[in-house]
Backbone as CSV, one residue per row, in Angstrom:
resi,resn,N_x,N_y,N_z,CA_x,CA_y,CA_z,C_x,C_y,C_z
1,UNK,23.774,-84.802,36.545,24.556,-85.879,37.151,23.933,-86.340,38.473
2,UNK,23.600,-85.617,39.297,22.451,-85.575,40.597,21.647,-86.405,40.238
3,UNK,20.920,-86.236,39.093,19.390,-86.966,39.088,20.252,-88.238,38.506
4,UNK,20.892,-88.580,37.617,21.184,-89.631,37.376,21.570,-90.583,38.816
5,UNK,22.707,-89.586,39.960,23.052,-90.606,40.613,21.563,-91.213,41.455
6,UNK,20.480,-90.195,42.168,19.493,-90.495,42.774,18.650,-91.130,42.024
7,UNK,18.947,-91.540,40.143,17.493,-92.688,39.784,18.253,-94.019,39.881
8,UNK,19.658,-94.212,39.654,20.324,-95.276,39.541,20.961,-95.804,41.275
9,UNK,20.513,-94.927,42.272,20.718,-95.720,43.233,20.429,-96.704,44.059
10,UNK,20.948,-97.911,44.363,20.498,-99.112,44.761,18.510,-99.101,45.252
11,UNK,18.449,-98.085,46.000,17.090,-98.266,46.843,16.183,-97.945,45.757
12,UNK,16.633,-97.119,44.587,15.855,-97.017,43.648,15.328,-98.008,42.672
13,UNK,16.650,-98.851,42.579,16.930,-99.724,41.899,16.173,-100.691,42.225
14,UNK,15.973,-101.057,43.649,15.535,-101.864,43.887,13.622,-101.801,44.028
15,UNK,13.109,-100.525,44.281,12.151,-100.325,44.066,11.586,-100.971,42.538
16,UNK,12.480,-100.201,41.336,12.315,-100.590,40.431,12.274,-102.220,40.170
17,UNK,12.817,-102.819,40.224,13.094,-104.345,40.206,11.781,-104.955,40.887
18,UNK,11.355,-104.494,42.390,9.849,-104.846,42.990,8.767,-104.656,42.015
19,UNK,8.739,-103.566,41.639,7.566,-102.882,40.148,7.798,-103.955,39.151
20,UNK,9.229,-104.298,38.558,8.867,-105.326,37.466,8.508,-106.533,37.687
21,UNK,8.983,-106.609,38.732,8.729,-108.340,39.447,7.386,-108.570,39.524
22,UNK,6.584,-107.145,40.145,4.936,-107.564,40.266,3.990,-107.566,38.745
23,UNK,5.073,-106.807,38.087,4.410,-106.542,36.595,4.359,-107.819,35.598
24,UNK,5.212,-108.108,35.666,6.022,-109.516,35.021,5.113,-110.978,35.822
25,UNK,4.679,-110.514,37.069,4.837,-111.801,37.484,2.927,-111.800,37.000
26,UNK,2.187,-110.853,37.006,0.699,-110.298,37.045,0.523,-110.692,35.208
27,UNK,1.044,-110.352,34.508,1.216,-110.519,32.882,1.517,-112.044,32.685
28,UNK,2.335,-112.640,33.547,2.845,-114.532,33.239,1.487,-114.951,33.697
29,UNK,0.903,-114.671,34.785,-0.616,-115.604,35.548,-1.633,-115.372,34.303
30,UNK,-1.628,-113.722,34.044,-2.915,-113.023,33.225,-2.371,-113.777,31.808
31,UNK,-1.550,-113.970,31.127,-0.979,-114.669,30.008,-1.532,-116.353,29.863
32,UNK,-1.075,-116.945,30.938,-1.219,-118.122,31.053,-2.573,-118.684,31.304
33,UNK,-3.345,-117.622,31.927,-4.980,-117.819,32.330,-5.747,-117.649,30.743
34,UNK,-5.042,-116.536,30.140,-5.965,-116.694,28.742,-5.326,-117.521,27.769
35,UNK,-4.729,-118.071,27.508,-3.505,-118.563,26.544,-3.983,-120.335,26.694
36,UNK,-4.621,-120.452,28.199,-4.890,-121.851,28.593,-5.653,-122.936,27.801
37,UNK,-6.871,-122.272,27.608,-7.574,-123.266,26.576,-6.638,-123.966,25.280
38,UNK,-6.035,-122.491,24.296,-5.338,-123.081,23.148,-4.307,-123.808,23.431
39,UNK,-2.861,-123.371,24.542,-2.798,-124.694,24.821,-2.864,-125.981,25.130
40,UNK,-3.955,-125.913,25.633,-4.513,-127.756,25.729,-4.695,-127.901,24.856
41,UNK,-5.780,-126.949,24.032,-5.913,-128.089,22.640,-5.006,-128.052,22.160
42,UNK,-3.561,-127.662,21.536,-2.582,-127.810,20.801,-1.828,-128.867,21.306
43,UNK,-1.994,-128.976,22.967,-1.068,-130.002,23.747,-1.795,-131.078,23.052
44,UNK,-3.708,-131.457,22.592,-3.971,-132.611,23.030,-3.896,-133.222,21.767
45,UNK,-3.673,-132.425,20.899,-3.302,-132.608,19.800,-2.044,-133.243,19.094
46,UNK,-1.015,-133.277,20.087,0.502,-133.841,20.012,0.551,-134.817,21.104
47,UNK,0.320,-134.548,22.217,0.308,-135.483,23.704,-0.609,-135.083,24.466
48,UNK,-2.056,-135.952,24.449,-2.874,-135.278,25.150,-2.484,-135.784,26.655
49,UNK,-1.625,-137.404,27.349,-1.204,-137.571,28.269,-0.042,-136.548,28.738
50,UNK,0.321,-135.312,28.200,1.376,-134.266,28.950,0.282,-133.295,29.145
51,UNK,-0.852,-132.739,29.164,-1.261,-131.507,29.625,-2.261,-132.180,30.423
52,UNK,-2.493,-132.871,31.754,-3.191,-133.283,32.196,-4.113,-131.755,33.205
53,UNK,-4.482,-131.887,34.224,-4.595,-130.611,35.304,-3.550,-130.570,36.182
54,UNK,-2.958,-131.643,36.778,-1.615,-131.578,37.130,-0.617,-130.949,36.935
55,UNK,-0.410,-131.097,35.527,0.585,-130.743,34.960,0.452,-129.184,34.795
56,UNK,-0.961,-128.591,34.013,-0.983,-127.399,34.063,-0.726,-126.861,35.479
57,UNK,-0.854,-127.110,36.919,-0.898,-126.959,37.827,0.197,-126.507,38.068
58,UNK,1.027,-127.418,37.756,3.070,-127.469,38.339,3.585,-126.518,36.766
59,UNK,2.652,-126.464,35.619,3.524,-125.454,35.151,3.457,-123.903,35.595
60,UNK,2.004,-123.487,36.033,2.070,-122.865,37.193,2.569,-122.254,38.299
61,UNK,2.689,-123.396,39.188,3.690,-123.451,40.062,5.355,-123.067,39.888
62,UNK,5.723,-123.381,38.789,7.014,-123.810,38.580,7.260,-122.251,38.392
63,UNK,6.711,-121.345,37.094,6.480,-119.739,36.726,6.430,-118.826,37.994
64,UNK,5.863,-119.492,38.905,5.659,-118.459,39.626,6.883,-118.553,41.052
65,UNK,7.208,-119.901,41.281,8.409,-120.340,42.149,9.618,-119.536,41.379
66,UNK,9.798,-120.070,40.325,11.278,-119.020,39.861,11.006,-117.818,39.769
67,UNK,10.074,-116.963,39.830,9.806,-115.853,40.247,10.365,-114.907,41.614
68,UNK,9.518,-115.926,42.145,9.803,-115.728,43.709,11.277,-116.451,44.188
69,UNK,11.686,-117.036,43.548,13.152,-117.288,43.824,14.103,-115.837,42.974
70,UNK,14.100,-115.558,42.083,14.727,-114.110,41.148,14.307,-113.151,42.463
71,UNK,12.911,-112.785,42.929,12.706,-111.679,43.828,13.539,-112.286,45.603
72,UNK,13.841,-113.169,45.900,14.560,-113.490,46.688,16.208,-113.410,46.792
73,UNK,16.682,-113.551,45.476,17.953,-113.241,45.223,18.413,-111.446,45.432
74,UNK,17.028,-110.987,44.813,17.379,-109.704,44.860,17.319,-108.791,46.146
75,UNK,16.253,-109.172,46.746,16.588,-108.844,48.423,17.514,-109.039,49.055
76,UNK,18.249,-110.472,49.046,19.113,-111.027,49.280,20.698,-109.906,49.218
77,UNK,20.716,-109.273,48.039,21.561,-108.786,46.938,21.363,-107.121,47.719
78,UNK,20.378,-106.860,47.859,20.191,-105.357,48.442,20.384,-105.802,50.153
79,UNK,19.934,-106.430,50.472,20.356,-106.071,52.426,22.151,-106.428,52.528
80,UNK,22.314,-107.083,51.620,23.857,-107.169,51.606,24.587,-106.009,51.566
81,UNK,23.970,-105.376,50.447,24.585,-104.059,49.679,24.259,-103.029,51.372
82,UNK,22.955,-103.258,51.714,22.657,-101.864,52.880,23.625,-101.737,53.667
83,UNK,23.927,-103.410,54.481,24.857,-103.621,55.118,26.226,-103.259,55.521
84,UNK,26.907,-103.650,53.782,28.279,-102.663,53.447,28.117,-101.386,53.094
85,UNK,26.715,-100.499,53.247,27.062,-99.065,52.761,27.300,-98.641,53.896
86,UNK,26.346,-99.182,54.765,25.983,-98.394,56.365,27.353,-98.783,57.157
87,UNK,28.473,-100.065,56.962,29.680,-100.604,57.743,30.562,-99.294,56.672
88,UNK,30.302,-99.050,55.394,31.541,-98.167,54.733,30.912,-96.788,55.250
89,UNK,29.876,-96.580,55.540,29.774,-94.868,56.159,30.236,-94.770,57.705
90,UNK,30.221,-95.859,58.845,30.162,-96.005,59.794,31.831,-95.714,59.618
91,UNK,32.682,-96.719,59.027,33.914,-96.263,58.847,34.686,-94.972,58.049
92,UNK,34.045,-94.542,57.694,33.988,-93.145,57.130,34.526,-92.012,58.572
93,UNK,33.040,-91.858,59.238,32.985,-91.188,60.092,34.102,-91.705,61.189
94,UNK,34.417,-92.836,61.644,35.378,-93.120,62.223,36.781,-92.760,61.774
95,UNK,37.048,-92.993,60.855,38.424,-92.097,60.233,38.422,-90.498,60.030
96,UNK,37.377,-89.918,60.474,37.190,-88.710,60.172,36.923,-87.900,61.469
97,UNK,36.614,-89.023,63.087,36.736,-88.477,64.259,38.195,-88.792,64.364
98,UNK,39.045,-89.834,64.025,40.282,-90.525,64.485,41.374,-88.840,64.200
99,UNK,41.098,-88.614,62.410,41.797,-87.447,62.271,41.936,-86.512,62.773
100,UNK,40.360,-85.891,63.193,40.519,-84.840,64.511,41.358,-85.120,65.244
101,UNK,40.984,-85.974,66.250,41.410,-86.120,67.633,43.409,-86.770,67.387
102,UNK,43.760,-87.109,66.073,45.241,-87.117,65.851,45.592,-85.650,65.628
103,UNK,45.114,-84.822,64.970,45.413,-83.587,64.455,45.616,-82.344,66.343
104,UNK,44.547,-82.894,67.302,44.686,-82.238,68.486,46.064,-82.341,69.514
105,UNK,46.516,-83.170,69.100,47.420,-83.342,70.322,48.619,-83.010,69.371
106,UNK,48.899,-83.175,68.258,49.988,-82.953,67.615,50.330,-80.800,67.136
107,UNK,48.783,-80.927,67.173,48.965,-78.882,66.986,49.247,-78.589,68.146
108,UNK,49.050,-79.278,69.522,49.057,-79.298,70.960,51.080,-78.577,71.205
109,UNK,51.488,-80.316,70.811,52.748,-80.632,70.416,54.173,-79.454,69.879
110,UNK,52.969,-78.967,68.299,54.004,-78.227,68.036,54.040,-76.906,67.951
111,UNK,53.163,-76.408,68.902,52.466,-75.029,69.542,53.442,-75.121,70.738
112,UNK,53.786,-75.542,71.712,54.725,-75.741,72.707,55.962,-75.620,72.522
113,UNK,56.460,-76.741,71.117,58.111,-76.684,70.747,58.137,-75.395,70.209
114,UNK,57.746,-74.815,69.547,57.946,-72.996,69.151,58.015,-72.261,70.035
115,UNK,56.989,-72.417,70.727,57.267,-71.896,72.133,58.373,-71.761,72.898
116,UNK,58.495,-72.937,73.040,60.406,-73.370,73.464,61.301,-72.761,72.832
117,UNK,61.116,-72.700,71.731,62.335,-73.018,70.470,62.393,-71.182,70.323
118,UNK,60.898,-70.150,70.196,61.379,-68.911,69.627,61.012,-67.662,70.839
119,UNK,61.099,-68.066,72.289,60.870,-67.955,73.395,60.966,-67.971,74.411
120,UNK,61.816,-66.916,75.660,62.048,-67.407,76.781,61.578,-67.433,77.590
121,UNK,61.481,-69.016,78.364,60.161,-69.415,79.085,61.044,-69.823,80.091
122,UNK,60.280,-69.555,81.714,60.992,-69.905,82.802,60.963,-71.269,83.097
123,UNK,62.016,-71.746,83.896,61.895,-73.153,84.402,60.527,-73.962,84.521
124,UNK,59.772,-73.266,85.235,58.327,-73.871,85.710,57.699,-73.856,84.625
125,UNK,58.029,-72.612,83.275,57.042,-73.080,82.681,57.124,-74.525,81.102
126,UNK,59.115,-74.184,81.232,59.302,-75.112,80.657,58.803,-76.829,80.876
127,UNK,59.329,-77.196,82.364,58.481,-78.271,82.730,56.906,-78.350,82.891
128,UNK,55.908,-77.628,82.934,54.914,-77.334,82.523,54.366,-78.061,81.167
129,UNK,54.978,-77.302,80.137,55.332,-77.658,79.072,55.621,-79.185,78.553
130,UNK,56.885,-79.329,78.733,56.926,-80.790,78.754,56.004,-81.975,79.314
131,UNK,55.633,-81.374,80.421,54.434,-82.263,81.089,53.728,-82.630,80.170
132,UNK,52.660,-81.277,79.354,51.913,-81.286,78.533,51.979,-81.933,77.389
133,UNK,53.131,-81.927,77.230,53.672,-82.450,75.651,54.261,-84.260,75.859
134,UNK,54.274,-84.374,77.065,54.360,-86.068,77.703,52.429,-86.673,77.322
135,UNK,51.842,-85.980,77.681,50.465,-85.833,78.162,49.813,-86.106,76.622
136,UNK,50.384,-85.201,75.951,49.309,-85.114,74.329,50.319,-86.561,73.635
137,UNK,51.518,-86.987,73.533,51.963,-88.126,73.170,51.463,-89.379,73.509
138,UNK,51.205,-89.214,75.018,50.081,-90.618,75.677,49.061,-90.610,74.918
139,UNK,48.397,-89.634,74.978,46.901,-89.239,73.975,46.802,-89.826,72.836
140,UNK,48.115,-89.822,71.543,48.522,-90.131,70.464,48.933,-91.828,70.686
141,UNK,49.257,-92.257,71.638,49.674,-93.541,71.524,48.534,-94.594,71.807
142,UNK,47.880,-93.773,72.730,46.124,-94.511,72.765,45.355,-94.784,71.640
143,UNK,45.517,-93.688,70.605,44.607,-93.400,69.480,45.178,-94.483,68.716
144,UNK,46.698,-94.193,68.014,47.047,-95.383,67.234,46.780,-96.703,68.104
145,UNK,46.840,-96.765,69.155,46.659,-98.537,69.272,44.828,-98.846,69.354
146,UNK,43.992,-97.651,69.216,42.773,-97.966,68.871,42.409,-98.185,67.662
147,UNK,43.621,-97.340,66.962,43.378,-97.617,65.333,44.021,-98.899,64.856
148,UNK,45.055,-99.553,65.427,45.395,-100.666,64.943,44.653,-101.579,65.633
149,UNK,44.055,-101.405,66.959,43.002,-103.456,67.305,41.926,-102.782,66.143
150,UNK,41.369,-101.635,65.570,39.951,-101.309,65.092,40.244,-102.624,63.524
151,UNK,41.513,-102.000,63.063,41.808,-102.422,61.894,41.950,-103.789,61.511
152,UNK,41.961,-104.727,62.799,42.138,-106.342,62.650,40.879,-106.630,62.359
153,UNK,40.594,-107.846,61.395,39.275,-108.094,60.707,38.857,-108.841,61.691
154,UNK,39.050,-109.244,63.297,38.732,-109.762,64.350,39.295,-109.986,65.410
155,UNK,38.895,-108.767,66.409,39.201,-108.308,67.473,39.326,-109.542,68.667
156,UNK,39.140,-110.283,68.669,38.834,-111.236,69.495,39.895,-112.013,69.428
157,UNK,40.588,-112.175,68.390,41.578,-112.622,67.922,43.038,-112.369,68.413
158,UNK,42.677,-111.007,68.964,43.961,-110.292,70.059,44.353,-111.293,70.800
159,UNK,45.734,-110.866,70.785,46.556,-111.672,71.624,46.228,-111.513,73.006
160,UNK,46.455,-111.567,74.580,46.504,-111.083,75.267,47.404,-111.856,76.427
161,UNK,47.842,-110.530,76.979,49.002,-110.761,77.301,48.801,-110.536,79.165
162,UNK,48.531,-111.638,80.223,48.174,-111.423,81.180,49.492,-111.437,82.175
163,UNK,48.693,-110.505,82.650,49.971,-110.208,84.524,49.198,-109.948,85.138
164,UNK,50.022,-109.890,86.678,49.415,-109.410,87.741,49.215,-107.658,88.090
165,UNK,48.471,-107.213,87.932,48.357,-105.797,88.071,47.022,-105.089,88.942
166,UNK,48.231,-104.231,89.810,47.297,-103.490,91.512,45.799,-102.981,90.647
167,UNK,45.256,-103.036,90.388,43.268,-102.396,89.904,43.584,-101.171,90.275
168,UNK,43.845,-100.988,91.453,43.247,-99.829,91.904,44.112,-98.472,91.555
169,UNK,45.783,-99.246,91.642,46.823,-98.322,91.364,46.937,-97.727,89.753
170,UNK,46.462,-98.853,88.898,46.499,-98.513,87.814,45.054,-97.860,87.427
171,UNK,43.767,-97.809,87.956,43.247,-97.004,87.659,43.338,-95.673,87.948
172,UNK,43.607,-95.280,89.140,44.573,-94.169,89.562,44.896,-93.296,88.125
173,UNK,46.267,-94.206,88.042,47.062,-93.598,86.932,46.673,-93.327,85.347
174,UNK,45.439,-94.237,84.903,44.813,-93.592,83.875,43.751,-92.413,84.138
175,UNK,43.241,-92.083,85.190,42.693,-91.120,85.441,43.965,-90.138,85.929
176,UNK,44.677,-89.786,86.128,45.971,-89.137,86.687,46.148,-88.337,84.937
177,UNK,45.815,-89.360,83.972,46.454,-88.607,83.006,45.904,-87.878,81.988
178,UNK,44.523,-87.891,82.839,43.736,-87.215,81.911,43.051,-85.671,82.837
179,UNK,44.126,-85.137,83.754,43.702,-83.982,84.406,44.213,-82.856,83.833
180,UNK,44.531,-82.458,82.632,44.619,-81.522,82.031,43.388,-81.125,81.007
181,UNK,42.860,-82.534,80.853,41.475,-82.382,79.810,40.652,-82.333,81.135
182,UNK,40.683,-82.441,82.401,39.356,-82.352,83.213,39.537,-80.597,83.615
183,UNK,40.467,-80.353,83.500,40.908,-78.638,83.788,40.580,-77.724,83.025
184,UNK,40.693,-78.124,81.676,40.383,-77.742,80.435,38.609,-77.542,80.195
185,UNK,38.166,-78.375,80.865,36.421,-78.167,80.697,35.916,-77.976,81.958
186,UNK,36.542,-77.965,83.169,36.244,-77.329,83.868,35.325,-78.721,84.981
187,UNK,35.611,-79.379,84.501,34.938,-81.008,84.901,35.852,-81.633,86.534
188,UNK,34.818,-82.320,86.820,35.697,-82.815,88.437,35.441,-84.160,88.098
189,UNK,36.189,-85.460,88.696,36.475,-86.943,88.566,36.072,-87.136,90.634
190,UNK,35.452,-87.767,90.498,34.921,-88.623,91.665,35.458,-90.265,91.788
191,UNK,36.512,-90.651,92.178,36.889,-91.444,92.539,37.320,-92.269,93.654
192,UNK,36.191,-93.472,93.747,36.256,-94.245,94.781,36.544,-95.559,94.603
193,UNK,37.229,-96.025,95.515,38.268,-97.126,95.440,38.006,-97.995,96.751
194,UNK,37.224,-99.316,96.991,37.062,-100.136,98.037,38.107,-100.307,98.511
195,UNK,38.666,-101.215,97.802,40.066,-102.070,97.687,40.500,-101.980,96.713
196,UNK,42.179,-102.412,96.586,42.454,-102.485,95.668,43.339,-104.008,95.117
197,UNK,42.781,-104.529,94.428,42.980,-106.116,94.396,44.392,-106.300,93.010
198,UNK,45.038,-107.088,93.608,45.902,-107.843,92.095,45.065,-108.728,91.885
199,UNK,45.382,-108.893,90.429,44.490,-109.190,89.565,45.146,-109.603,87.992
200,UNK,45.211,-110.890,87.597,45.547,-111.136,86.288,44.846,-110.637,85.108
201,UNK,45.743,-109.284,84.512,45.129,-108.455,83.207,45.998,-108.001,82.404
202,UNK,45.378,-107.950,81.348,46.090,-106.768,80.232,45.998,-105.819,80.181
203,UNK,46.876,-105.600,80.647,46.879,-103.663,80.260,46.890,-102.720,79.472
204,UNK,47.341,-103.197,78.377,47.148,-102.644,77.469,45.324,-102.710,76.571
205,UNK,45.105,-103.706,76.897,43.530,-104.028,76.775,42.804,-103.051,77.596
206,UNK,42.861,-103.179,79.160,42.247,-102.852,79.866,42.319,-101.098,79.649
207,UNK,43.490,-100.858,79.474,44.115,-99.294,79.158,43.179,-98.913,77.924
208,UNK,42.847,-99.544,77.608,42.101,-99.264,76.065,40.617,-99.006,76.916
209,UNK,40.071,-99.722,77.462,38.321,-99.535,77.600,38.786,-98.986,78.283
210,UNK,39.535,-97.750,79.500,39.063,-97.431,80.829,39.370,-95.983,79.698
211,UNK,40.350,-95.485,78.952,40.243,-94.501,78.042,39.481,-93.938,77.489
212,UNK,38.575,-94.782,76.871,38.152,-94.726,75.628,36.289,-94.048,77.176
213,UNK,36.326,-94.780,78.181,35.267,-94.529,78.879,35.510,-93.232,79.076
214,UNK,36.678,-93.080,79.439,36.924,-91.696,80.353,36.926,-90.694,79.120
215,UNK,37.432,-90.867,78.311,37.832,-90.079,77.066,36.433,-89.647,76.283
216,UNK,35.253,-90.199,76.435,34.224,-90.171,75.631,33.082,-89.579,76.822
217,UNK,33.557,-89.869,78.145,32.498,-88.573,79.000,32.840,-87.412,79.637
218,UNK,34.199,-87.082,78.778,34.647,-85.596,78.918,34.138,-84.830,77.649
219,UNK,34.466,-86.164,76.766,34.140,-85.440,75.538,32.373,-84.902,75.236
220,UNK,31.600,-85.785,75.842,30.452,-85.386,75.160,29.125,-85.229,76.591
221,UNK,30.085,-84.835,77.625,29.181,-84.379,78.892,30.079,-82.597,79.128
222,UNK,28.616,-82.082,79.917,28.681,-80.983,79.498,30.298,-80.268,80.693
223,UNK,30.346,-79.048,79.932,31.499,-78.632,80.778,30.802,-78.360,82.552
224,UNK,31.871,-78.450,83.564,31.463,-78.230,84.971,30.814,-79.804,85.505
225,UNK,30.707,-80.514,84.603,30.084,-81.815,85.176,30.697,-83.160,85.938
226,UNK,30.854,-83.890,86.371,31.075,-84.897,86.942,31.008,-85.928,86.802
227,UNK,32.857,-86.518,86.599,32.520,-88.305,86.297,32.706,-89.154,87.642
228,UNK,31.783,-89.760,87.863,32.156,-90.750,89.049,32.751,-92.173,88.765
229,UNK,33.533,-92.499,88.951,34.401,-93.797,88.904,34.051,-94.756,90.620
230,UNK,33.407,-96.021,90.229,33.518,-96.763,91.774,34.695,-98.108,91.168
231,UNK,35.342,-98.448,92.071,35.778,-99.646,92.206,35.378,-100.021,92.887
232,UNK,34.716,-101.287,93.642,34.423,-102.642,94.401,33.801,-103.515,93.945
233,UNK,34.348,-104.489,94.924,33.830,-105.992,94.911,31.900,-106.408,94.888
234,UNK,31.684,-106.990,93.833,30.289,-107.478,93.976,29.935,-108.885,93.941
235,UNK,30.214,-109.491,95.661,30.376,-110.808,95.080,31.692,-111.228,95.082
236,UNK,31.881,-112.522,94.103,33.186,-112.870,93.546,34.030,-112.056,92.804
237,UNK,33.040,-111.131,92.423,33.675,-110.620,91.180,34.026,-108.844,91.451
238,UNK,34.968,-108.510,90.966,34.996,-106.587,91.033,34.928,-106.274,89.716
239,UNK,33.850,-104.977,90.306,33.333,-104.107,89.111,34.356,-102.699,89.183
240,UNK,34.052,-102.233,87.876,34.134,-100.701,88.024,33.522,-100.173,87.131
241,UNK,32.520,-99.277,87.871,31.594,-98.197,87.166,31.628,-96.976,86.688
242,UNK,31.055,-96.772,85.689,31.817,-95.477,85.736,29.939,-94.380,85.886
243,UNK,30.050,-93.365,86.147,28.609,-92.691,85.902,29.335,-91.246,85.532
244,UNK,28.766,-90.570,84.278,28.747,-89.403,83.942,27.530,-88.429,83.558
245,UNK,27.780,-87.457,83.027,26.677,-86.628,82.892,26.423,-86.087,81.558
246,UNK,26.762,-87.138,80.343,26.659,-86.743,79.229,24.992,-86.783,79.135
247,UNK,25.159,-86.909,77.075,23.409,-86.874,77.041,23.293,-88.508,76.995
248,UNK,24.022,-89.763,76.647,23.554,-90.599,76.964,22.854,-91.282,75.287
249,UNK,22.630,-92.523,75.353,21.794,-93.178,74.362,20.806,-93.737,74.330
250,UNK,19.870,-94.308,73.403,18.814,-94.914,73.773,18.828,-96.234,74.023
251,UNK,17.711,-96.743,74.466,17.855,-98.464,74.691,18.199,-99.445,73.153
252,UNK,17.853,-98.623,72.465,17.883,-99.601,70.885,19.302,-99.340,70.533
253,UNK,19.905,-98.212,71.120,21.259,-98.337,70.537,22.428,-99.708,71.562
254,UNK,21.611,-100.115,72.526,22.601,-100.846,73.526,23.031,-102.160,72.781
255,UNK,22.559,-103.036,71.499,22.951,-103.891,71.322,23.945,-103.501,69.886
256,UNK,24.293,-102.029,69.674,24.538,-101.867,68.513,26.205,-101.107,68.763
257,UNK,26.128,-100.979,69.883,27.271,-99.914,70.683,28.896,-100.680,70.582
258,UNK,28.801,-102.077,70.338,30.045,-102.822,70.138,29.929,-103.581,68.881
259,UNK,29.655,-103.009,67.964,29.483,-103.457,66.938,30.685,-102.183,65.775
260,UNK,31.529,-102.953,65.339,32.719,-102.146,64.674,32.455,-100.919,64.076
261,UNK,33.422,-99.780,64.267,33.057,-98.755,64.066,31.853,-97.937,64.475
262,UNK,30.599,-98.820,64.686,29.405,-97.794,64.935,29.264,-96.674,66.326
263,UNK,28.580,-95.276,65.567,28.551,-94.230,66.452,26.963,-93.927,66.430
264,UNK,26.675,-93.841,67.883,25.333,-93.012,68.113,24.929,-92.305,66.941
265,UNK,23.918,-92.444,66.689,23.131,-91.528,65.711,22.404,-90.043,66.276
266,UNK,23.180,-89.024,67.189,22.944,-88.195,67.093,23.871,-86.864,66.981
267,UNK,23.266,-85.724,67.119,23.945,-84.092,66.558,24.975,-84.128,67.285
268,UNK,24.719,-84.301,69.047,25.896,-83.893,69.791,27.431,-84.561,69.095
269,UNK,27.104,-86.025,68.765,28.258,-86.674,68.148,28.465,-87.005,66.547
């Protein structure tokens, strides 16, 4: 069943199809080159004004154009196919990090309520507790609303919903809520703040990229390391940077990094 699926698979397939195309197309020239004489005389014999050199020329031409139009379709037909294998594996692996990281906060969740529930735990550590279990629900509500903008067939398309909101206060508070995962690896947050400007945004947008930043250089920079966060003004405009100490990507992956679903192509991830 193996060898069947690896002779019948597309790249094979398509190898194959190149081989007949050159075979087919080498046999029509080599055919038509010896075959040439008797047809003229048979042509000149019925219409010697239809087999002129012209004409043999463009019948020629014509054999070998639909050729090369059939081998164009079929390229055509395979980068399509590469396209949707590599967008259906890319989404693969994305539903298959999403599950993890749903499955973490919910064993989080109901590792705590037992706790509660078959256990007597002091005040401090009950609120403790709850903290934590406030903490892994935020976690869970991030994820589904990454999984529902992922799932719109065009992101751009989002609604968005603008207010006035402090920059600085609300970055604060998404870093505020991720100090149980910086405790947890043993990691420190460097945060600097010029000013802090109102500013017409979505938050829920914005809540999405400052997460997904922070969330992805805890995850894949090493434990004991350091994220630095700057806010200020450059110009007209305010930035915020972020610098961590993961391993980082290459330059060829930078135009490929916002492109749906796709993940770095390496071990660490």
């Amino acid at each position: 069943m193996s060898r069947l699926r690896t002779l019948f698979h597309p790249i094979m397939v398509f190898i194959g199809v190149q081989i007949a195309w050159i075979v087919l197309m080498a046999v029509w020239i080599n055919w038509y080159l010896e075959n040439n004489l008797a047809i003229k005389e048979f042509a000149q014999k019925i219409r010697p004004d239809l087999f002129t050199a012209e004409i043999q020329w463009l019948i020629l031409f014509e054999g070998c154009f639909l050729m090369l139009l059939i081998l164009a379709g079929v390229y055509v037909i395979f980068v399509y196919w590469n396209k949707q294998s590599r967008l259906n594996q890319m989404q693969s692996n994305f539903v298959a990090s999403v599950s993890h990281e749903l499955k973490s906060p919910l064993a989080s969740i109901q590792l705590y309520l037992e706790t509660l529930k078959y256990q007597d735990v002091t005040r401090e550590e009950e609120k403790d507790f709850v903290e934590t279990m406030l903490y892994d629900t935020q976690r869970l509500s991030g994820l589904i609303d990454n999984i529902l903008q992922s799932s719109k067939a065009d992101p751009k398309s989002m609604a968005m919903q603008f207010q006035p909101v402090d920059l600085g206060s609300f970055l604060r508070e998404v870093v505020k809520g991720y100090k149980r995962q910086f405790e947890e690896k043993n990691c420190r947050v460097k945060l600097e703040i010029e000013a802090s400007p109102t500013l017409n945004l979505d938050q829920r947008a914005l809540s999405m990229v400052f997460n997904n930043l922070i969330s992805n250089a805890i995850r894949y920079s090493p434990r004991g390391s350091t994220l630095s966060i700057y806010l200020h003004k450059n110009g007209k405009y305010w930035e915020v940077n972020f610098e961590d100490q993961g391993f980082g990507f290459d330059k060829k992956d930078l135009k490929k990094i916002f492109r749906k679903f796709y993940r770095v192509q390496n071990e660490d991830t």
